[in-house]
N, C-alpha and C positions, 0 to 999 in steps of 0.2 A: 374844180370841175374836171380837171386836166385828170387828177390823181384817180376821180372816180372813175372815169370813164377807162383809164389803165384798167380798176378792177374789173370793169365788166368785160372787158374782151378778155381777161383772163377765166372769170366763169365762162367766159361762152368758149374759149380755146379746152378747158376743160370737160365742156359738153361734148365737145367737138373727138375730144380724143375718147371718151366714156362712147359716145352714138359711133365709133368709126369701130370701136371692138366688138363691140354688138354684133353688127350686122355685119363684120366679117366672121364671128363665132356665131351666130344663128343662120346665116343666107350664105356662106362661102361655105365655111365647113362640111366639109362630106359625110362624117358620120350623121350630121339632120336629115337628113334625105328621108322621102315617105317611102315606108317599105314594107308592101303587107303581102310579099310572094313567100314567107313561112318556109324558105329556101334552109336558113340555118338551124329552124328547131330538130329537138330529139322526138322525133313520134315513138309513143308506146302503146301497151296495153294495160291496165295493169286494172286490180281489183281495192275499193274502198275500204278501209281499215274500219274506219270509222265516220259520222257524220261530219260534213264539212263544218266549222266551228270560225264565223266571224269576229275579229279581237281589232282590236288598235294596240297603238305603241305611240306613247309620246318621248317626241325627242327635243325636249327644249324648245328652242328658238325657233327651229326649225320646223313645228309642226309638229300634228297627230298624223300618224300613218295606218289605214283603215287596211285591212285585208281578211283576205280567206283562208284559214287554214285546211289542208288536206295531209292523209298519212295513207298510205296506199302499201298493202301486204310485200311483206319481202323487204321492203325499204325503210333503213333506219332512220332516214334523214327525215326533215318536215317538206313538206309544197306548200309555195302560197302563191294566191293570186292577187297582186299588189299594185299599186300605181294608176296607170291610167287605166289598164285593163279589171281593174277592180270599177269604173266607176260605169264599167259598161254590160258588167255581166248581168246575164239576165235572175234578177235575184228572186223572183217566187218560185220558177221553176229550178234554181238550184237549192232551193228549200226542200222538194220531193226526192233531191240525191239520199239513199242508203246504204248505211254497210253492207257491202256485201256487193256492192253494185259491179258492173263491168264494165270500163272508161276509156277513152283512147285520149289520149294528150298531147300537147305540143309545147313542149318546153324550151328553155335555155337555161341552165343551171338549176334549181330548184324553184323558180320562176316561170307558173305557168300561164298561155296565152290561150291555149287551145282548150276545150274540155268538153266533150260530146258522149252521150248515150244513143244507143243505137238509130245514129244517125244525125240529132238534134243535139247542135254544140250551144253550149249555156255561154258562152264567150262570143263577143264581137269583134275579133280583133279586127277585122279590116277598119272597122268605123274608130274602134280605140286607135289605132296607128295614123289612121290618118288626122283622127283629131290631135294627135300629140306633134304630128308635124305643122298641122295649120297652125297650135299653138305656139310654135317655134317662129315661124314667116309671121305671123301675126306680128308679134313682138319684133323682131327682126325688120318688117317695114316701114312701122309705127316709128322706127328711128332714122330710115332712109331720110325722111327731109330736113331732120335737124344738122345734119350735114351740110347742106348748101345754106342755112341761116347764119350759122353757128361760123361758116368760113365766108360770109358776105362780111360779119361785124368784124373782121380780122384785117382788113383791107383799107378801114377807116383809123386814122391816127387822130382828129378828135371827133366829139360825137357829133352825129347827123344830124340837118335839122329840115323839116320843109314849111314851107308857106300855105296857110290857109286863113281866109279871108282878109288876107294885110298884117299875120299877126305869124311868130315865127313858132313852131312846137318840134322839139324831141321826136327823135323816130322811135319810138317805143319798141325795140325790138323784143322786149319780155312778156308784153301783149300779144304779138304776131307771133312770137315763139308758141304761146296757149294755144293760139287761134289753130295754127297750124299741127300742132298735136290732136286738138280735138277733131278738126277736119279730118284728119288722117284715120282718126280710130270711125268715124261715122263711115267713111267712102270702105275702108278694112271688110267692118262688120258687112254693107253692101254687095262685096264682091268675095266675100267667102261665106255665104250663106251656109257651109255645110258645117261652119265652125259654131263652137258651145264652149260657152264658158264654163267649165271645170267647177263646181263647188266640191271643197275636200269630204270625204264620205257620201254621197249624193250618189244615186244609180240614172243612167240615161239611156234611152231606150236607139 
C-alpha cells in the first residue's frame, strides 16, 4: 500500500509540474495577451488578381488547415487567411469578392487579418483575437486548481483516510481531482460568455 501510494504522489507531483507550465505559458507569458489595436499590421491597397479560392492542407498529426487564398496584382507571393481569423470571416459575402476588385488589407507577413471593400471588412478580427485569447486563459485557468490538489497530496507520506459512519475510506483524490476539473470548465464557460469553442473549418458569426 506504502509502494502505491509513493506512485500516486508521483503522478500527481507530475501533474503538478505539467498544470504549473501551463499556466505560467498561457496566463504569465506576455505574448498571450488580447490585442486587437491592429497597431503592428501593414495596411494596403491593393487590387484582386483573381477570385478568392478556399483550400485546406493536411498536415499529419496535427491536423487539417482550412484557409483563404488571395493573389492580389503586382505581388508574387500568395495571401491567406488562416487560423483563427479563417473561422470568423464573413464567408457569403466574401463569396461576391471579384477580380478586379479594389481591397484595403491589414496584414503581417502574408497573413491576412483585415480585408474590407468600400467600407465593409469581410474579417472579424476583434472577435477572432479575442476569441483566440479567451481560448488561451480558458485552458490556462482550467489548470489553476490542479495546483493546489496536486500540491495538498505531496504533503501526505501515507495515504489519507476519513471516517464516515464508523467505517474508515480512502480520500479519493482522483475523484476530487475530476470533480474539480469539471467544476472549473462549468463556472469557465459561465463567466466567459463571449468565448466559442473553435470547430476546425466551421465559420462563426
Amino acid at each position: 500500500m506504502y509502494n502505491e501510494w509513493l506512485e500516486t504522489k508521483k503522478q500527481f507531483r507530475t501533474g503538478l509540474i505539467i498544470s504549473s507550465i501551463i499556466v505560467f505559458a498561457l496566463l504569465i507569458w506576455p505574448g498571450n495577451k488580447i490585442d486587437t489595436s491592429q497597431l503592428e499590421f501593414i495596411k494596403e491597397t491593393v487590387i484582386l488578381d483573381s477570385k478568392p479560392i478556399f483550400d485546406e492542407e493536411r498536415h499529419g498529426k496535427s491536423g487539417t488547415e482550412y484557409f483563404v487564398k488571395l493573389n492580389f496584382k503586382g505581388y508574387t507571393q500568395e495571401f491567406r487567411i488562416t487560423g483563427i481569423d479563417y473561422n470568423f470571416l464573413k464567408y457569403e459575402d466574401l463569396l461576391k469578392i471579384n477580380s478586379g476588385d479594389t481591397l484595403e488589407i491589414g496584414r503581417t507577413s502574408n497573413k491576412i487579418h483585415s480585408l474590407a471593400k468600400n467600407g465593409i471588412d469581410y474579417l472579424n478580427y476583434t472577435k477572432a483575437e479575442t476569441n483566440r485569447g479567451l481560448s488561451i486563459y480558458f485552458l490556462g485557468y482550467l489548470f489553476i486548481p490542479m495546483i493546489p490538489i496536486c500540491l495538498i497530496v505531496q504533503f501526505f507520506k501515507k495515504r489519507p483516510y476519513y471516517r464516515f459512519n464508523n467505517k474508515s475510506y480512502e480520500v479519493p483524490f482522483d475523484i476530487i481531482t475530476i470533480l474539480i476539473f469539471i467544476t472549473t470548465i462549468i463556472i469557465l464557460l459561465y463567466i466567459m460568455p463571449e468565448f466559442q469553442v473553435i470547430s476546425n473549418g466551421e465559420f462563426y458569426k
